[in-house]
VMD Tcl script that draws the C-alpha trace (Angstrom):
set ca {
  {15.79 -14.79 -5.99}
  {16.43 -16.03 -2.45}
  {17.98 -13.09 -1.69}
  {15.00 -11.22 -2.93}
  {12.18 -13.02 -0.89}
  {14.09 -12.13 2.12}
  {14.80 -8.83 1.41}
  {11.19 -7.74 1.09}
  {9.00 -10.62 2.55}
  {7.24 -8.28 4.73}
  {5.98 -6.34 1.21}
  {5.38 -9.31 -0.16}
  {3.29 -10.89 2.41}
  {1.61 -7.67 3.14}
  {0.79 -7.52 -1.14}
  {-0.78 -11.14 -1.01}
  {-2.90 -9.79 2.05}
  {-3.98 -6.73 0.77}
  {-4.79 -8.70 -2.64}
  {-6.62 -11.28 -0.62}
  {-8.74 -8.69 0.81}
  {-9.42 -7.10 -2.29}
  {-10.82 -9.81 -4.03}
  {-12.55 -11.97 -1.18}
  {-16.44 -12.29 -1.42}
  {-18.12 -9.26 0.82}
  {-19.84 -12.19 2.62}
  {-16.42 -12.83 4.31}
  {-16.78 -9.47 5.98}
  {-20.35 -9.69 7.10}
  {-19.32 -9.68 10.89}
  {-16.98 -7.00 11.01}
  {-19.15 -3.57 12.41}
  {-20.00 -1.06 9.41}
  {-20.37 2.61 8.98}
  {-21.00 4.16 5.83}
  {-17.75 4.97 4.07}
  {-15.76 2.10 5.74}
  {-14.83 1.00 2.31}
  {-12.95 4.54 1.81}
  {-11.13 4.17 5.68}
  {-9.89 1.10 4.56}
  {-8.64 1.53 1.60}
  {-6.50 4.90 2.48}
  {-5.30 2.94 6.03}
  {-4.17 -0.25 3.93}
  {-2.51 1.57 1.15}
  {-0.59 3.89 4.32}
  {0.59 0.40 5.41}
  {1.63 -0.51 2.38}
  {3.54 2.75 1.34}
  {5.36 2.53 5.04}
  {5.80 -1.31 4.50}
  {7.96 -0.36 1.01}
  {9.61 2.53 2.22}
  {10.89 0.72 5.48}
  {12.09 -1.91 3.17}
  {13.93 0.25 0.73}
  {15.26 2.24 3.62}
  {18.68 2.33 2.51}
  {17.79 4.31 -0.61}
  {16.51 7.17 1.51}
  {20.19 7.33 3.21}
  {22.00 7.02 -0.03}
  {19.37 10.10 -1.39}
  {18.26 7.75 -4.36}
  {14.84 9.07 -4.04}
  {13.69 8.59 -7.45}
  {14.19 5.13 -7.28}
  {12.45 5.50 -3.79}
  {9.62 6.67 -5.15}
  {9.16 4.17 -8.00}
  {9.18 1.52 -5.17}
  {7.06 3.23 -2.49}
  {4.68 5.33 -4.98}
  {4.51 4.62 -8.17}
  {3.99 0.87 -7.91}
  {1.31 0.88 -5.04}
  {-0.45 3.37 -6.98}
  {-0.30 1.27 -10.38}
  {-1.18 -1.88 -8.10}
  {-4.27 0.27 -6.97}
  {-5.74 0.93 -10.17}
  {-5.16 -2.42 -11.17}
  {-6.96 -4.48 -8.42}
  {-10.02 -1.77 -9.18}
  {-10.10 -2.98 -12.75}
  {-9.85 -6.38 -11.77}
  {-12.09 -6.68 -9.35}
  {-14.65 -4.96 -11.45}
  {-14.23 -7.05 -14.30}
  {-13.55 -10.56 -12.83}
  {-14.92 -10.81 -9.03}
  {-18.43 -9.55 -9.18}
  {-20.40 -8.34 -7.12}
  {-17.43 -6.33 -6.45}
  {-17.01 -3.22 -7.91}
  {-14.52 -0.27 -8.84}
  {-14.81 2.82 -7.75}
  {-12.33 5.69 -8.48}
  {-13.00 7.17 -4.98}
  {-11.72 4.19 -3.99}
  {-8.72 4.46 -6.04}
  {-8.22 8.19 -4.98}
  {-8.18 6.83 -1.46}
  {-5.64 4.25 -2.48}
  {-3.42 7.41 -3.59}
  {-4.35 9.29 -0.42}
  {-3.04 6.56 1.49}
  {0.44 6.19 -0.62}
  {1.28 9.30 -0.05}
  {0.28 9.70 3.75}
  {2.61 6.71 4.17}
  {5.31 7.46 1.98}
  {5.56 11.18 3.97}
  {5.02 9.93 7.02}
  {7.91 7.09 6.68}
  {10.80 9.08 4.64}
  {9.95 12.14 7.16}
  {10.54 9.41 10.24}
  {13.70 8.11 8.52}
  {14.73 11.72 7.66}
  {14.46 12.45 11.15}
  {16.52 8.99 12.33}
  {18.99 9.65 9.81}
  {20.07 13.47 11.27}
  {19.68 12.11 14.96}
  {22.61 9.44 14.36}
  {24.76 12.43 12.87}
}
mol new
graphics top color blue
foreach p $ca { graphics top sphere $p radius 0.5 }
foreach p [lrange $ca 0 end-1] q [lrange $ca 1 end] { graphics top cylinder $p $q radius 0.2 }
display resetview
């Protein structure tokens, strides 16, 4: 377990963050300046963290070409975890609400990151050759 939690403590710090914002009152946000469609820049540029976050951390999958299991960490789950913090939030934390173009943004965003990350660690990987 030990060896877990410091393993990935930067995904799991970054997943009780992302959760905090996700089901914090709107009131706590009040101050911070809004445009319409802020909701949807945020979502896509937290869920690009978080994809980059979980690839970086399973980085050594990408060199031994386990990419399937890769993509369970760095896709799938942030993805599911998506979904799931729409349902919740709409079901348990009102006034908030889900939204599947929120969602879709969520997806946007794992899959910039993911890209962006195992394309950067591609990249590393053939410069040390």
């Amino acid at each position: 377990m030990r060896k877990f939690l410091f393993k990935y403590w930067k995904s799991i710090v970054y997943i009780v963050g992302l959760c905090y914002l996700s089901f914090a009152p709107a009131s706590d946000f009040r101050s911070f300046p809004v445009f319409p469609g802020i909701d949807k820049v945020v979502h896509l540029f937290l869920y690009i963290f978080l994809a980059c976050i979980l690839v970086f951390d399973n980085r050594e999958l990408i060199a031994g070409k386990r990419f399937v299991k890769l993509l369970v960490y760095a896709m799938i789950f942030p993805v599911v975890l998506g979904g799931v913090i729409e349902i919740v939030q709409e079901n348990f934390f009102p006034p908030r609400s889900a939204e599947w173009l929120d969602w879709f943004m969520d997806i946007a965003g794992v899959l910039m990151g993911y890209f962006i990350t195992a394309k950067w660690f591609n990249y590393r990987l053939k410069q040390k050759r």
